[in-house]
N, C-alpha and C positions, 0 to 999 in steps of 0.2 A: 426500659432503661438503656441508656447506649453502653456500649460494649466495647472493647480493644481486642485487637487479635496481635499475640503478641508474639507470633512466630515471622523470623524474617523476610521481607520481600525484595525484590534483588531489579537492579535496570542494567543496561547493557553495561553502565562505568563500572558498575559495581563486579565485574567480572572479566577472566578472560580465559582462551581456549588453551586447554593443554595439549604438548606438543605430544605425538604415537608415533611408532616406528610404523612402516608401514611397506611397500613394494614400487609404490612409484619411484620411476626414474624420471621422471619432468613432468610441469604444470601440464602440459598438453597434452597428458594422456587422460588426465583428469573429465570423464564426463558431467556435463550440468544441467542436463534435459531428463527433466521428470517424465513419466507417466503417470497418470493417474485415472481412473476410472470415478464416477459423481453418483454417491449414493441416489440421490432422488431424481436427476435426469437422465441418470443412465449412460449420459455421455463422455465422452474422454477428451484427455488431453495430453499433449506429446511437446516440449516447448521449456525456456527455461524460463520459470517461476517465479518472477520480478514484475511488478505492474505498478505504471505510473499512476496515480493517485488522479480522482474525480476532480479537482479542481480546475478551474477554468484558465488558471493559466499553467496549470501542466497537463492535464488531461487533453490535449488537443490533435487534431488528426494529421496536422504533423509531427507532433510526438510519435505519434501510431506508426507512421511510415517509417521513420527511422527507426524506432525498437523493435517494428516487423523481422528486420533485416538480422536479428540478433535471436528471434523467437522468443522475445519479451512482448509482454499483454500492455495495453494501454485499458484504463475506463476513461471512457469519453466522458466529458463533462452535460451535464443533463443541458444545458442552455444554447445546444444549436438546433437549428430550426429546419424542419423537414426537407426543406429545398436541399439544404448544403448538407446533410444525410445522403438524400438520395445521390446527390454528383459526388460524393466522396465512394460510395460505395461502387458507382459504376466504372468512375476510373482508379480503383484500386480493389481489383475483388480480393486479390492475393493475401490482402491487411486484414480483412474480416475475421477472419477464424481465429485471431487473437488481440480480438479488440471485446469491452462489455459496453453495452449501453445502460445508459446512472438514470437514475430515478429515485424520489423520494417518496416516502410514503400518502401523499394528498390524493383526492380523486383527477384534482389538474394533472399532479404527475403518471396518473394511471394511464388517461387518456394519451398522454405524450408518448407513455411508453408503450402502448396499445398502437398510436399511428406510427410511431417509427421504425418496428418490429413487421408492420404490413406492410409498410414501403422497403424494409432491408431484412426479410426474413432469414438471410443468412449469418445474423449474428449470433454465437452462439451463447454468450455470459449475459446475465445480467446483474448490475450493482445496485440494489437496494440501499441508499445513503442514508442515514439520520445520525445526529447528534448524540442521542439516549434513546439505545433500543432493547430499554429495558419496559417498555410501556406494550400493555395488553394488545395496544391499537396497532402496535409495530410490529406484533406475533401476527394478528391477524392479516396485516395487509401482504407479508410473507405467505400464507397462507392460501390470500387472494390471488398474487402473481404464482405461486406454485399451483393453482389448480388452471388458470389461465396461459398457462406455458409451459406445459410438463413437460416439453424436450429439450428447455432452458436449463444452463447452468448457473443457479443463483448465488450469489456474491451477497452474507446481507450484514449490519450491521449498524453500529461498534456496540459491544459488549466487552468485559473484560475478565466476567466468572467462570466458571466451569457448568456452574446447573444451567448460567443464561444461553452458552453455547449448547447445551443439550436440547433445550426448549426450540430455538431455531433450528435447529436439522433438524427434528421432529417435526417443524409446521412446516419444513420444504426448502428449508435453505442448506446447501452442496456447501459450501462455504463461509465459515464467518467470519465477518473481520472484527481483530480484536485490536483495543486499544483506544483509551477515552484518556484524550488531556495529554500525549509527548509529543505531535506534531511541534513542527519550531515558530510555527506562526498560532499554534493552537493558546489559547489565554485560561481554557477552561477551568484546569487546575486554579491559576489565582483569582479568579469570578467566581468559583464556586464552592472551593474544598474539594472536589469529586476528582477522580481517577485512583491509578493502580500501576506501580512499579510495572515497565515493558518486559522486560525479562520473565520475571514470575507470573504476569498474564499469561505472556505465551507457554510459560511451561505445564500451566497449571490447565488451561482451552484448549491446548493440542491434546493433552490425554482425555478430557472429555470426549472431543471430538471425535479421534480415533477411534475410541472406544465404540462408539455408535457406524464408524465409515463415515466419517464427514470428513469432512478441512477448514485449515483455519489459513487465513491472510493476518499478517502481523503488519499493523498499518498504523504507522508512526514511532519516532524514536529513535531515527539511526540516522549518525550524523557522519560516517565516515563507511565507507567495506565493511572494514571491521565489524559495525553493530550487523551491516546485512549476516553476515556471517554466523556472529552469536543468535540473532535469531532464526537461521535454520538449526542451528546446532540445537537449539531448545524446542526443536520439534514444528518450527511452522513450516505450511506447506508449500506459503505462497508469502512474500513481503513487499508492502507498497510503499512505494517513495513518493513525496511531494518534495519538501525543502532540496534534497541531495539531485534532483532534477532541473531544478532552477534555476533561470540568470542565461538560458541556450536558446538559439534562432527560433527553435521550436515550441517553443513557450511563448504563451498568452501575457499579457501585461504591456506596460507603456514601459519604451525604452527610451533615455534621455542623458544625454551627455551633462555630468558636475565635476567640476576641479579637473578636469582636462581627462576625466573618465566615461566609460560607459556603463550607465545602471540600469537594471529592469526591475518594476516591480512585482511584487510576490503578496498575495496575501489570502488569511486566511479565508475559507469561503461563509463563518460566520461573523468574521471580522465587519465593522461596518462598513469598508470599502465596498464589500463582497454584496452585502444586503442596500445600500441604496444605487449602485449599478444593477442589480436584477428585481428588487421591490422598490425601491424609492425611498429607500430608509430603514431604519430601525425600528422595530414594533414598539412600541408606550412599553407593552406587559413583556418584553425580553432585553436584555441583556448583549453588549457584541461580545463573542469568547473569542475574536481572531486578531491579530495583527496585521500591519501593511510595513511591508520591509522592504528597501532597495540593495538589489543583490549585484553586485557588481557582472557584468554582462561576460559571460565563457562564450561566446563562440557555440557551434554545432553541438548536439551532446554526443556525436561517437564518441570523443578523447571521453566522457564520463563514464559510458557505458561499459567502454573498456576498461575502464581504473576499476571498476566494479565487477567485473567478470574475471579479471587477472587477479583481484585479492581475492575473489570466491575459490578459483585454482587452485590460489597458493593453501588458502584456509583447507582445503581439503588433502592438499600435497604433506602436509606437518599434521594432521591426523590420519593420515593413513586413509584417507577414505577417496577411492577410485572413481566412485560417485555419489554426487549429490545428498542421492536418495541415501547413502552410508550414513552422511555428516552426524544427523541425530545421534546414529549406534555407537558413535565411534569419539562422541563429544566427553570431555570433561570438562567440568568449571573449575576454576580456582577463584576464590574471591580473592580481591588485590583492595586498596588503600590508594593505590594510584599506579596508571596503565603506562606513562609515555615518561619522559624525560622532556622538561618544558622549559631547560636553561635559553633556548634558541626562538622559543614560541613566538616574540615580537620582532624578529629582524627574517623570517622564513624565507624563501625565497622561491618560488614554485619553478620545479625541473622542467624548462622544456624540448629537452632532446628526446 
């Protein structure tokens, strides 16, 4: 019989940080570089803990070069082809230790991810991508890359429970990413009925997680700082951006002047844009869960990285928390009814001094 669980689930609107006293005297003393040690590869990592999203038109390796520069991660998008691996890697060795190479669970993407790991073995992540990695076949294929590259740091996912996170770091995955259905080009939620409020995933897959020494990536759902911020504060380790990277030189997508503007577009990678650019269509037996959206075209993404690393600051500055690694200890929620004051919302005017 189907069931209701009728205890609240919360998303990022649905909350905000409460302010602590604390000892800082300015944003800038605020540290934002983790350490972290990987249960099952043993490896570390030193760097702050933002990574662009596997998509093809954010995941790209000049995304990678510029968030290098900040010690933000990129996942490369699985669809470039060995040649432009290998020249990317020899002329930027400096960018590898914080980039992952994207794979999907098929035996094709085995093989790919098997030659591009023997031609750039200095990559240290890798991102296991599926849509629903709630399927026996998607424990296993976890499994298969963790016995096949045990000094890999494995990325794998989406899930959005607590026992699913547990299952993965058990079969070998250091990382899981959590979140089915808040991306902003993601449709799945109204194709399917399926997901789970961002906030209470993460609060509920971080404590799984930890509990065993794993980690989680919160991956989807944050439309401003702000949400990045609510989701370290609810315990993730790591948060990935697609939409809030979008519309910069460094992105993937066809840029094209309308109404005397610049747009690029963005779209989901289950979207059909996504599936007849890489298969030639839409399968008969699936469904698209993505969108194709024209995002007005920003220029470089430093000025975003920055607007994102300044609210991380501040977010830590009005909690008390010196670093990062505090935010969780140092978090309270309040639940709100509504976050902003929206008298001004249609005439805004974007600051740029």
């Amino acid at each position: 019989m189907p069931t209701i669980e009728n205890d609240v689930k919360l998303d990022f609107k649905d909350v905000l940080l409460r302010p602590k006293r604390g000892t800082l005297k300015s944003r800038c003393e605020v540290d934002l570089r983790r350490n972290m040690k990987f249960r099952n590869s043993g490896k570390e990592f030193t760097g702050i803990p933002i990574i662009a999203a596997n998509m093809d038109t954010i995941g790209t390796f000049e995304m990678a070069i510029s968030l290098n520069k900040h010690g933000l991660l990129t996942a490369i998008h699985k669809h470039y082809p060995i040649g432009e691996w290998k020249k990317f890697a020899s002329n930027n060795p400096d960018v590898i230790k914080n980039i992952a190479v994207s794979s999907g669970s098929s035996e094709q993407d085995f093989e790919n991810l098997e030659n591009i790991l023997r031609e750039v073995p200095e990559i240290p992540f890798i991102c296991l991508d599926v849509a629903n990695g709630y399927s026996e076949a998607f424990v296993e294929c976890v499994k298969k890359v963790r016995n096949a590259f045990p000094d890999r740091t494995i990325m794998a996912g989406n899930v959005v429970t607590a026992e699913m996170v547990e299952e993965l770091v058990l079969a070998g995955a250091d990382i899981v990413k959590v979140g089915i259905g808040p991306g902003s080009v993601c449709t799945t939620r109204k194709k399917t009925g399926v997901g789970y409020p961002q906030l209470s995933a993460v609060l509920e897959c971080a404590n799984a997680a930890h509990g065993l020494e794993g980690h989680i990536i919160s991956d989807g759902g944050c439309t401003n700082p702000g949400d990045i911020c609510k989701a370290f504060g609810a315990g993730a380790d790591f948060v990935m951006l697609g939409g809030m990277l979008s519309g910069h030189t460094e992105c993937g997508g066809e840029r094209f002047g309308k109404n005397g503007k610049i747009y690029q577009k963005f779209y989901g990678m289950s979207s059909s844009t996504a599936m007849v650019k890489h298969h030639g269509g839409v399968a008969e037996y699936r469904a698209s869960e993505g969108k194709t959206v024209e995002v007005l075209y920003r220029g470089d993404v430093e000025k975003t990285c920055l607007d994102i690393l300044g609210g991380l600051r501040s977010a830590c500055t009005y909690t008390g928390s010196a670093k990062l690694k505090e935010l969780p200890r140092r978090t309270t929620f309040i639940r709100v009814t509504q976050q902003t004051n929206e008298i001004f919302r249609m005439i805004e005017v974007e600051d740029t001094q």
